[in-house]
C-alpha positions as CSV (number, residue, x, y, z in Angstrom):
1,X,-34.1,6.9,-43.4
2,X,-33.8,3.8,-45.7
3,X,-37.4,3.4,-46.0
4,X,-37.8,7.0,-46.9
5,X,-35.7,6.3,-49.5
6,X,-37.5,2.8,-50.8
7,X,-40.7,4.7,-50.8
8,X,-39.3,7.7,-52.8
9,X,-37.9,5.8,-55.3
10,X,-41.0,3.3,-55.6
11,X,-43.2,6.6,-56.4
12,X,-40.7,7.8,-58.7
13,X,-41.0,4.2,-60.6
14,X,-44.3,4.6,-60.7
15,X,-44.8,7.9,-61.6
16,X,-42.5,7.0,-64.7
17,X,-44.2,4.1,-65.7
18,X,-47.6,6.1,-65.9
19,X,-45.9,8.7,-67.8
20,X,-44.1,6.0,-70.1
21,X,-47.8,4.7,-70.6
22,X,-49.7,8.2,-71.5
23,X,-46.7,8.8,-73.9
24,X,-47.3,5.2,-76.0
25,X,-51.1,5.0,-76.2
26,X,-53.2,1.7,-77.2
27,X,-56.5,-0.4,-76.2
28,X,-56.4,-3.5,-74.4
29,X,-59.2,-6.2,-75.2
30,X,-60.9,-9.2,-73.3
31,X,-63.2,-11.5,-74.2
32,X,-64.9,-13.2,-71.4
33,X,-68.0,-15.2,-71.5
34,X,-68.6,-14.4,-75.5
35,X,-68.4,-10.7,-74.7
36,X,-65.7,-8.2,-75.6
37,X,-64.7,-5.7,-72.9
38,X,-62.6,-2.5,-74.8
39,X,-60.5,-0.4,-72.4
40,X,-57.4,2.1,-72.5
41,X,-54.6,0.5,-71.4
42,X,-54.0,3.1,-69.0
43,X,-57.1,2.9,-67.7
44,X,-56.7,-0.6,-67.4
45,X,-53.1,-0.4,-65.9
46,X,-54.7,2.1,-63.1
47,X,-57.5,-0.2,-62.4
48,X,-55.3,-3.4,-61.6
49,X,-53.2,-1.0,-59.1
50,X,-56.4,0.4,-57.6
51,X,-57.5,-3.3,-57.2
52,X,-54.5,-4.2,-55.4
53,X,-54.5,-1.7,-53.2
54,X,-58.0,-2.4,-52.2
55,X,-57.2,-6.5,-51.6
56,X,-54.2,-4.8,-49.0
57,X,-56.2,-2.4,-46.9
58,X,-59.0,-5.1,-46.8
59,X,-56.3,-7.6,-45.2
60,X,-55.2,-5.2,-43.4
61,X,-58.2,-4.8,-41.7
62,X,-58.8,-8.3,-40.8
63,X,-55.8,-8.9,-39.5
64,X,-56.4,-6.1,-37.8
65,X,-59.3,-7.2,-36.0
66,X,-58.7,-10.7,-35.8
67,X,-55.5,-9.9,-33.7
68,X,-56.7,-7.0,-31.7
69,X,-57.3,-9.2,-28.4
70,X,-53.6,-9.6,-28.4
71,X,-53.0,-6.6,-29.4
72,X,-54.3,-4.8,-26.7
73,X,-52.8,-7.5,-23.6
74,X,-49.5,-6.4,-25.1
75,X,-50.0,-3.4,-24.8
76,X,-51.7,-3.0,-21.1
77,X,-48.4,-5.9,-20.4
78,X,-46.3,-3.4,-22.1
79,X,-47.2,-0.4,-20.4
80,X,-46.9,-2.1,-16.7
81,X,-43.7,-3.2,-17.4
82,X,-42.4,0.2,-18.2
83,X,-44.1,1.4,-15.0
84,X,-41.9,-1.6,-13.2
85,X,-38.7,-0.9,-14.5
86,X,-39.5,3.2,-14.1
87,X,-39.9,2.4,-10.2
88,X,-37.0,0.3,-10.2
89,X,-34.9,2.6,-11.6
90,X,-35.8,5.2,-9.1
91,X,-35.7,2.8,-6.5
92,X,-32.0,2.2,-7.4
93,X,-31.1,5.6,-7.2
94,X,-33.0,6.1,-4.3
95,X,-30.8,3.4,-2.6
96,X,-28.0,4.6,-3.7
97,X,-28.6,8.2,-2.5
98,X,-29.3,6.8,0.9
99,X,-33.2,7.5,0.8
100,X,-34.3,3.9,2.7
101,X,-38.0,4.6,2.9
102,X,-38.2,5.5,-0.5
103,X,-36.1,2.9,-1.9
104,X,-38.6,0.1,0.2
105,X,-41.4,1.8,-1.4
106,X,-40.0,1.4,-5.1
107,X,-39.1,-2.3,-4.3
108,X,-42.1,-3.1,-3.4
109,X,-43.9,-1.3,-6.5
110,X,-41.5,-3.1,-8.8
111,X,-42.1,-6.8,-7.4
112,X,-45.8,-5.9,-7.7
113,X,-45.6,-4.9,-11.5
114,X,-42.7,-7.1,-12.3
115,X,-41.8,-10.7,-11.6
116,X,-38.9,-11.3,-9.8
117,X,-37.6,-14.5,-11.8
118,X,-38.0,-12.1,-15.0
119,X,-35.8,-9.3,-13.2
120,X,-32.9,-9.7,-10.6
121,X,-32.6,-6.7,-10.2
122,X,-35.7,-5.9,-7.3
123,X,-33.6,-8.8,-5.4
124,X,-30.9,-6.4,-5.6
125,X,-33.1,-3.4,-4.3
126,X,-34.6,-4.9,-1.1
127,X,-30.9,-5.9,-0.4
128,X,-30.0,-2.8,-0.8
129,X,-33.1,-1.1,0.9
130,X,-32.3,-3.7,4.2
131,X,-28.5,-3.0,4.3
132,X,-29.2,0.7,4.2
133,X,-32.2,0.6,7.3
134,X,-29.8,-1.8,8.8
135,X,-31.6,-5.3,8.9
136,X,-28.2,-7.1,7.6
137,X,-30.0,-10.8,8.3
138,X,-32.3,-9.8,5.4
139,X,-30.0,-7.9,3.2
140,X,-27.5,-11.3,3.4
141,X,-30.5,-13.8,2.4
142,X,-31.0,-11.9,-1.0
143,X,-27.5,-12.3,-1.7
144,X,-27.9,-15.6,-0.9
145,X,-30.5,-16.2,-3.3
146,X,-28.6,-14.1,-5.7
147,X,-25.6,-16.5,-5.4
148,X,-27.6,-19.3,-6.1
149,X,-29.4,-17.9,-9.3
150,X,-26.7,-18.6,-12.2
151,X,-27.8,-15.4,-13.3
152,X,-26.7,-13.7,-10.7
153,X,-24.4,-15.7,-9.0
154,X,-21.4,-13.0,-8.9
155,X,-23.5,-10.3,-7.9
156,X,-24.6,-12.4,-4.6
157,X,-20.9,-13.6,-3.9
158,X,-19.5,-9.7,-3.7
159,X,-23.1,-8.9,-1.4
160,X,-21.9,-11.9,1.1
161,X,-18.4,-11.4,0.9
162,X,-18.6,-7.3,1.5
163,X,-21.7,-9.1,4.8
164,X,-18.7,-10.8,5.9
165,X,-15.9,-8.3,5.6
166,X,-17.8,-5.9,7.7
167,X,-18.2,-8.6,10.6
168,X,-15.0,-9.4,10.6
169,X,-15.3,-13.3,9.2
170,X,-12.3,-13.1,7.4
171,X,-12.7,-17.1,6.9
172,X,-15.7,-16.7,5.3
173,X,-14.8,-13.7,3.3
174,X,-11.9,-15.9,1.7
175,X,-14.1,-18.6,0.8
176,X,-16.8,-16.3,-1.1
177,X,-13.5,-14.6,-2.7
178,X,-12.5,-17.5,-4.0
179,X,-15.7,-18.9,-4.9
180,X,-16.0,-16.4,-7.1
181,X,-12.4,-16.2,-8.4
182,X,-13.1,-19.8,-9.4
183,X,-16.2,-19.3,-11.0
184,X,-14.6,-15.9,-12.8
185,X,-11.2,-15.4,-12.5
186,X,-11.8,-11.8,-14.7
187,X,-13.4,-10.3,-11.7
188,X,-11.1,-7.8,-9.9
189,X,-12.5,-7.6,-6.9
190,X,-12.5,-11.3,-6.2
191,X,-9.2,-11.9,-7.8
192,X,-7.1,-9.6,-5.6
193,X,-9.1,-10.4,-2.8
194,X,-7.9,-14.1,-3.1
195,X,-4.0,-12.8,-4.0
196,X,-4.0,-11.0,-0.7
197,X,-5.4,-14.5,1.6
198,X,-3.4,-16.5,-0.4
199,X,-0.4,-14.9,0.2
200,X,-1.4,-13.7,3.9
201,X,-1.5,-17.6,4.5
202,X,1.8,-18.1,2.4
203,X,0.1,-20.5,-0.6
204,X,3.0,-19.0,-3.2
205,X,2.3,-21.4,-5.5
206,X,-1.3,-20.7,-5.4
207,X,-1.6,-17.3,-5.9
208,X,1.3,-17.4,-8.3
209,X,-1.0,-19.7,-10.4
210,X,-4.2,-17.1,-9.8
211,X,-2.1,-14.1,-10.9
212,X,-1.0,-16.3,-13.9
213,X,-5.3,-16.5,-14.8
214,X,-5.7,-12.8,-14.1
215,X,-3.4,-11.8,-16.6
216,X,-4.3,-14.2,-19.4
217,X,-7.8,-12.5,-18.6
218,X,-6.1,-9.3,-18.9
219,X,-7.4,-8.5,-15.4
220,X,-4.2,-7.0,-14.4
221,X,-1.5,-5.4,-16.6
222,X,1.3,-7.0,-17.9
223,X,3.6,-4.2,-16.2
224,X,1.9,-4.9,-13.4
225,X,1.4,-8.6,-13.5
226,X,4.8,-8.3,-13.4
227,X,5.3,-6.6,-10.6
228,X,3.4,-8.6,-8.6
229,X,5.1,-11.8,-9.8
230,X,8.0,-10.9,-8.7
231,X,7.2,-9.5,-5.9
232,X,5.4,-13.5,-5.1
233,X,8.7,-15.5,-6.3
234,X,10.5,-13.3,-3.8
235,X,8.6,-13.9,-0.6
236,X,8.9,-17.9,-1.9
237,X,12.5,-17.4,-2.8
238,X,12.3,-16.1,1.5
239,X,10.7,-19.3,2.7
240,X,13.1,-21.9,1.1
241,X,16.3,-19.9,1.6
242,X,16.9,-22.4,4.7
243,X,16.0,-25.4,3.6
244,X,16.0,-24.9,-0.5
245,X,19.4,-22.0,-1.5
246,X,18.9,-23.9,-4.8
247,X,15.4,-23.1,-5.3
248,X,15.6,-19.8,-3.3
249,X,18.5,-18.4,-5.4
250,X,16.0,-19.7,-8.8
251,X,13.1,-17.8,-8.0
252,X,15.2,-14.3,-6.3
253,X,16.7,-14.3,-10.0
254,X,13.6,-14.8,-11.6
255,X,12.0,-11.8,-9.7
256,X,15.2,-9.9,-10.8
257,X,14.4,-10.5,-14.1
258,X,11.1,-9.1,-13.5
259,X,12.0,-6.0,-11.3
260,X,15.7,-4.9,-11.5
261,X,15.7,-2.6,-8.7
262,X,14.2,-4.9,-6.6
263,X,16.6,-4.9,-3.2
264,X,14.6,-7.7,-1.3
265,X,15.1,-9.8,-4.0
266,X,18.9,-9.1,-5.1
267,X,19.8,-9.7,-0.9
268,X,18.0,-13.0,-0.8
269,X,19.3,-14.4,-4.0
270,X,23.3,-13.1,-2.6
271,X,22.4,-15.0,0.5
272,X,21.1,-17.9,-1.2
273,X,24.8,-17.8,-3.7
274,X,26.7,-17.6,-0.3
275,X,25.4,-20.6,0.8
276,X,26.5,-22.4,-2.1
277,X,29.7,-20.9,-2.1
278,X,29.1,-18.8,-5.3
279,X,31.2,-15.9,-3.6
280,X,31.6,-14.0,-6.7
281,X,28.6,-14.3,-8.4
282,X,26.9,-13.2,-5.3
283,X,29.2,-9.9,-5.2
284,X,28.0,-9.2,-8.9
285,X,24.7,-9.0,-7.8
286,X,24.7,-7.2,-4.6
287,X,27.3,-4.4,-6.6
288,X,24.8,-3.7,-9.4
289,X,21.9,-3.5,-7.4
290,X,23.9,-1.0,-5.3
291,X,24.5,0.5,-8.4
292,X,21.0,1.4,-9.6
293,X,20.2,2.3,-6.1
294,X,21.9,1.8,-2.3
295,X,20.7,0.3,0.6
296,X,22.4,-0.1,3.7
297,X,21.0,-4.0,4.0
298,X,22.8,-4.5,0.9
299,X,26.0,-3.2,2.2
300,X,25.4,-4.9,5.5
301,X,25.3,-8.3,3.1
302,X,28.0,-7.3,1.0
303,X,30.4,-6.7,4.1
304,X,29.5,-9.2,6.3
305,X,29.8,-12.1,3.4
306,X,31.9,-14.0,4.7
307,X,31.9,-14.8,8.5
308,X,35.5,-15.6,8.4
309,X,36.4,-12.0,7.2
310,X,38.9,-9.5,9.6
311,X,37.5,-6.5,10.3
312,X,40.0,-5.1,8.1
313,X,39.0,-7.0,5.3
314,X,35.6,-6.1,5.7
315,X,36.4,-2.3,5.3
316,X,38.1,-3.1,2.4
317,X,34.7,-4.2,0.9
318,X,32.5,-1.3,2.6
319,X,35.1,0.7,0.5
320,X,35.0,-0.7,-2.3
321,X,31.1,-0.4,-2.1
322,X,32.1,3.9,-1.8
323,X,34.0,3.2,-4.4
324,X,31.1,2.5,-6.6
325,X,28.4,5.0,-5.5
326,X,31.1,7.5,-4.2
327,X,29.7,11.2,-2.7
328,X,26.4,9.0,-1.6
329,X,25.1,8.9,2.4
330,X,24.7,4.7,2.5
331,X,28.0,4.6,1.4
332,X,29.6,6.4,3.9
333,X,27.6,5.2,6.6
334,X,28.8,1.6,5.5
335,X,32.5,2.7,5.5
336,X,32.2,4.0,8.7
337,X,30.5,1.5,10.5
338,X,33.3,-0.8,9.3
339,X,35.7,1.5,10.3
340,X,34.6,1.4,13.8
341,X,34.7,-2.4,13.5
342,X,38.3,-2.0,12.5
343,X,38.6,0.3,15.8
344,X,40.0,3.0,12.8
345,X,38.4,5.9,14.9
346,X,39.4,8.4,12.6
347,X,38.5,7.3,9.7
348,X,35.1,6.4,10.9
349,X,35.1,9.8,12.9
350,X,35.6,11.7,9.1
351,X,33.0,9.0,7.0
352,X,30.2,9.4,9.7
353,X,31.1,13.3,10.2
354,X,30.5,13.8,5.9
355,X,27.3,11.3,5.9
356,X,25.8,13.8,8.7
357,X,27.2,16.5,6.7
358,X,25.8,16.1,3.7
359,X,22.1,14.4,5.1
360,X,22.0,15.0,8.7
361,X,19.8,11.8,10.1
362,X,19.4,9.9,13.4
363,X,22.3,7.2,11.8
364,X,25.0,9.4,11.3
365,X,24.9,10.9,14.8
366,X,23.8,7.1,16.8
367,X,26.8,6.1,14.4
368,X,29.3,9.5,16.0
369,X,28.0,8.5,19.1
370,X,29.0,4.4,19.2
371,X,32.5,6.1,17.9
372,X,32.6,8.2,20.4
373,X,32.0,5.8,23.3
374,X,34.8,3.0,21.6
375,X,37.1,5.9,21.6
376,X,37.3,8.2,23.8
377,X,34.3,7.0,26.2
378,X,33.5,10.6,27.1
379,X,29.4,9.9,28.3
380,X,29.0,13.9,27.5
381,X,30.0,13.8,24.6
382,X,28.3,10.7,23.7
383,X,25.2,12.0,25.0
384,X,25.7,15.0,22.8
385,X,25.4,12.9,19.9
386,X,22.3,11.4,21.1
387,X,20.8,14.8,21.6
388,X,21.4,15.7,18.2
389,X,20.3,12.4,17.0
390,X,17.0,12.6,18.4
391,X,16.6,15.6,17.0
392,X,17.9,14.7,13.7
393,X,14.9,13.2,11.1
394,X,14.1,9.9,11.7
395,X,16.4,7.3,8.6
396,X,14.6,5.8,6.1
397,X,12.6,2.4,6.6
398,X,9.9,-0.4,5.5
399,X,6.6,1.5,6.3
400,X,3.3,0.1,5.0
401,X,-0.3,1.2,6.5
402,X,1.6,3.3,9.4
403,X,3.2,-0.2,10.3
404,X,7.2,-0.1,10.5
405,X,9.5,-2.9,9.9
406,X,12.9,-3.3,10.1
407,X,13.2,-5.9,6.9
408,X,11.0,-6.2,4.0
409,X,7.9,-8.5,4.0
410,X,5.7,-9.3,1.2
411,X,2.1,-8.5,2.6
412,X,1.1,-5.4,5.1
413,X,0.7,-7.2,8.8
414,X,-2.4,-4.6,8.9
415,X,-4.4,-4.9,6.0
416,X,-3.1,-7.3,4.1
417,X,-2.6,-5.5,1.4
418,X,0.2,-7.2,-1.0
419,X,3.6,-5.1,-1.8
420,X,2.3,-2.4,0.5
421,X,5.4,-1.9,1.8
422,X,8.0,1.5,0.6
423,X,11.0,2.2,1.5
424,X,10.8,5.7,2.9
425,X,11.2,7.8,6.7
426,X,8.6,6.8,8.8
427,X,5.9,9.9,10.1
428,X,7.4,11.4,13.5
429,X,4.0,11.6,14.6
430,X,0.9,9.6,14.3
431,X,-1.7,11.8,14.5
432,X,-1.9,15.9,14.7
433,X,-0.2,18.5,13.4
434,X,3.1,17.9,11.8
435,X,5.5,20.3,13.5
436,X,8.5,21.3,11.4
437,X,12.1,19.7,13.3
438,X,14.8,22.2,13.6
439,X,17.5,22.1,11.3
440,X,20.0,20.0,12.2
441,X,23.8,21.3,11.5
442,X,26.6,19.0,12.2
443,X,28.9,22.3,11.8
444,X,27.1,23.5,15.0
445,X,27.1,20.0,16.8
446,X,31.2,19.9,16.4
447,X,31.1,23.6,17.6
448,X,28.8,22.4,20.5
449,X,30.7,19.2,21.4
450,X,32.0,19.1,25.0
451,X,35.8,18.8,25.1
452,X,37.3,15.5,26.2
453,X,37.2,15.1,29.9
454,X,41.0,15.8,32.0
455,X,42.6,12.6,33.6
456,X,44.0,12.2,37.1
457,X,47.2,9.8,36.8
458,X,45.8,7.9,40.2
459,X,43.1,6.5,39.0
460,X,42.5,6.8,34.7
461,X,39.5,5.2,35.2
462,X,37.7,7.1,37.5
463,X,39.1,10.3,38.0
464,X,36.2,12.3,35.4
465,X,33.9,11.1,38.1
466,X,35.7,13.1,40.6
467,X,36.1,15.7,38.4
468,X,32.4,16.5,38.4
469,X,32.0,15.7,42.3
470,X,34.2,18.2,42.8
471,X,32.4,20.8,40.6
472,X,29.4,19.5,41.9
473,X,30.3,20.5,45.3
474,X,31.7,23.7,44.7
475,X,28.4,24.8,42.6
476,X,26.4,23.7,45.8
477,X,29.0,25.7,47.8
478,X,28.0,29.0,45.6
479,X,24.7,28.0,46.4
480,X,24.2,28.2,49.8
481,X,22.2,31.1,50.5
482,X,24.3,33.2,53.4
483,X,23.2,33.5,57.2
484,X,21.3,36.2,58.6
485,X,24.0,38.8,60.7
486,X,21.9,37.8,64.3
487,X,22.4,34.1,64.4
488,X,26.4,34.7,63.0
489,X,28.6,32.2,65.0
490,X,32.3,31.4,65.3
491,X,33.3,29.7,62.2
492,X,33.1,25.8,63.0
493,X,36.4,24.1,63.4
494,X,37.4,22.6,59.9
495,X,37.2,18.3,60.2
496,X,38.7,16.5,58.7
497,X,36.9,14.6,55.4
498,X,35.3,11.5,56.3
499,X,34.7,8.9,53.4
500,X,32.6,9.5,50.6
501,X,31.0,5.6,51.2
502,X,29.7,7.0,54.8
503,X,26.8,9.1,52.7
504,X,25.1,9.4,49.4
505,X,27.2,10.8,46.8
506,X,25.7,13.7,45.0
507,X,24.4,13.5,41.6
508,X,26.9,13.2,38.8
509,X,27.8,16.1,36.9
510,X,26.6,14.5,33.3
511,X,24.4,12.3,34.8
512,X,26.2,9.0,34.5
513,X,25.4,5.7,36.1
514,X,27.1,5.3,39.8
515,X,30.8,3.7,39.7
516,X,31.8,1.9,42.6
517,X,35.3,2.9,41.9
518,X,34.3,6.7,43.5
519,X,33.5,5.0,47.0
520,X,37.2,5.3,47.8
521,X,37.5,8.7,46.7
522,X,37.4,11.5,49.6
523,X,34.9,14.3,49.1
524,X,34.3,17.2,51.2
525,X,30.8,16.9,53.5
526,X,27.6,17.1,51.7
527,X,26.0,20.7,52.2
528,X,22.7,21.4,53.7
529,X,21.5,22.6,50.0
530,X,21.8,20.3,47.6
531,X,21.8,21.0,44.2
532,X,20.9,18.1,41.6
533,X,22.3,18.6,38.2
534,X,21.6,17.4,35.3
């Protein structure tokens, strides 16, 4: 477009020169070898340009000629290079769509019309051609050579470290990641590679300093350079809260900083305050984490703070903790809990009975079911609560890559994925169809709940055993299919009970475990049909 321009505007110049010319006529005169040569200046003007034209398209045409040799080896050089990179390119694609014969054939055409020290790329190819026909040896000796061409060097790293990955050399996988972490720090790939085995092998410090590089690279985001910061300073604050509180409770509050609602890192730095004796401080921070969100390891901490504590003092704290995030499940799962401690079985009967109530989950009924043995020790009715409790959906957890933990941890034991790991209810089932769980009503488990077992005065603590031996034997008595009329006989003479420790005793009513205590009772003789009951 430009030069369009120049040349329009050079013809326009000249085409008003000429015309500026006709319009102012004259003669121009020269005097050359004692002659006189007459001629109208525009004739004259037009002659000079026509001359200089000529001396251009002469040049022109030497040049021409005296470069043409070159001239036409560039060209014949030009033209099999495009044919090199055309078969490259379709090689490529050809690899990448899977198409191994064709993608051989196209590497093999390339290295023929192309050098490979002037293009990397056919080393790339045949490494791709040979990992897709299978010949790995191959494939990894091009990366190889790719790693040790400066040119390439990062290219051939990810080729051997993906070799190794796949054969499981999870040594040698590290050491290309960080290899090539060193050498570029901006690569993604290699940089979270070398977070995750640097934090599988618990080098904090390390990969603390390599997240520090990714994000002055702007590798990672801030918001989530963050994230994974603190997520780092709390698994270190972890391994020093033994031997370091000091430098524990430093870096839990750091992470805090970092992520507010981070519960892992609020518990360890109340832990680390209680071994300092920073009782109040640690409080603060366990209470506004379970503010922003509760957690029952955070009321487990917060209760159980100090060791030296009554059981009545600790419910004092669990409500207090209610107090904070009233009408919310942890919280009255925590009050309850302590309540049982405090052996206030009605209390923690009403707490555990509203938590179920209001999210019906395995907790609240194991929790109605642990009250229920410490008060009454009914076994039916405990194992009514246990029936609804399996039944019930499963309580939240640490679940990362299918893997279940029962505390936080900073890297997945699976994949080794870093801050994996959520906070949610676990899958019922691993694998099939998800089938839908009954709803769960803890109106209909109190309608459903056995009543408490009668006492005999002689013996309170095993008279519900011969409760259900007796109803045991009576149900086998109805049982008992009647005799034919031909083989009826005079009634046999009634004798007298022997002891129940002569014989096995019959299966108990609810199923409970065998009490010595029932040897001594007397029972009536066990029947030809037995009936087990469950």
């Amino acid at each position: 477009m430009i030069r369009l321009v120049v040349f329009v505007a050079l013809v326009v110049v000249l085409g008003y020169g000429f015309s500026w010319l006709a319009d102012r006529p004259g003669d121009l005169s020269l005097v050359w070898e004692g002659r006189l040569y007459q001629a109208k200046l525009i004739v004259a003007t037009s002659g000079l340009i026509a001359l200089i034209a000529v001396v251009m398209i002469a040049w022109w045409l030497i040049r021409t000629v005296w470069t043409s040799p070159h001239s036409v080896t560039r060209y014949f050089r030009a033209r099999k290079r495009d044919r090199g990179y055309q078969a490259l390119s379709t090689g490529l694609i050809a690899a990448g769509a899977g198409n191994a014969l064709l993608a051989r054939k196209m590497a093999a055409r390339s290295r023929g019309l192309i050098r490979a020290d002037q293009e990397p790329l056919i080393n790339l190819l045949e490494a791709q051609a040979a990992l897709i026909e299978g010949r790995h040896d191959e494939a990894r000796a091009k990366f190889e050579a790719m790693a040790n061409d400066p040119e390439t060097r990062e290219l051939g790293l990810r080729g051997l470290y993906l070799e190794a990955k796949r054969l499981g050399a999870s040594e040698a996988a590290r050491q290309y990641a960080e290899k090539a972490a060193d050498n570029a720090p901006y690569l993604p790939w290699a940089a979270q590679a070398t977070l995750e085995y640097r934090s599988q092998s618990g080098r904090w410090d390390d990969a603390i300093r390599l997240l520090e590089q990714q994000k002055a690279a702007r590798v990672v985001e801030k918001q989530d350079a963050d994230r994974l910061r603190g997520v780092l300073l709390t698994a270190r604050a972890d391994d020093k809260l033994e031997s370091n509180p000091a430098g524990a409770r430093d870096d839990a509050m750091h992470a805090l900083k970092l992520i507010a609602d981070f519960e892992p890192a609020a518990i360890i730095a109340a832990k680390a305050l209680f071994r300092e004796d920073k009782l109040r401080k640690a409080a603060s921070i366990l209470e506004q984490s379970w503010k922003a969100g509760p957690h029952p390891e955070i009321g487990r901490t917060y209760v159980l703070a100090r060791s030296g504590d009554s059981s009545v003092d600790r419910l004092k704290r669990a409500e207090k903790l209610e107090a904070l995030r009233p009408n919310n499940v942890e919280s009255l799962l925590v009050v309850a809990q302590a309540a049982l401690d405090a052996q206030d079985f009605a209390k923690a009967r009403a707490k555990a009975e509203a938590a179920a109530r209001m999210q019906p989950r395995e907790a609240a009924f194991l929790l109605l079911a642990d009250i229920e043995e410490a008060e009454t020790g009914d076994q039916g009715r405990v194992r009514h609560w246990l029936a609804q409790a399996l039944k019930a959906p499963r309580d939240p957890a640490w679940v990362a890559d299918g893997f279940v933990s029962d505390k936080w941890l900073p890297v997945s034991p699976i994949t080794g994925g870093l801050d994996v790991f959520e906070w949610k209810a676990p899958f019922g089932q691993l694998e099939g169809p998800v089938e839908e769980r009954p709803t769960i009503s803890i109106d209909a488990a109190l309608r459903t709940l056995p009543p408490v077992r009668e006492t005999r005065p002689e013996s309170p603590a095993n008279d519900h055993r011969i409760i259900e031996l007796e109803r045991a034997a009576t149900i086998a008595e109805a049982a008992r299919p009647a005799p034919a009329p031909k083989s009826v006989s005079p009634a046999p003479v009634a004798k007298q009970p022997e002891p129940v420790t002569a014989q096995p005793e019959p299966k108990p009513f609810y199923g409970m475990p065998d009490d010595p205590g029932v040897r001594n009772a007397k029972a009536e003789p066990e029947p030809k049909t037995r009936l087990r009951l469950f």
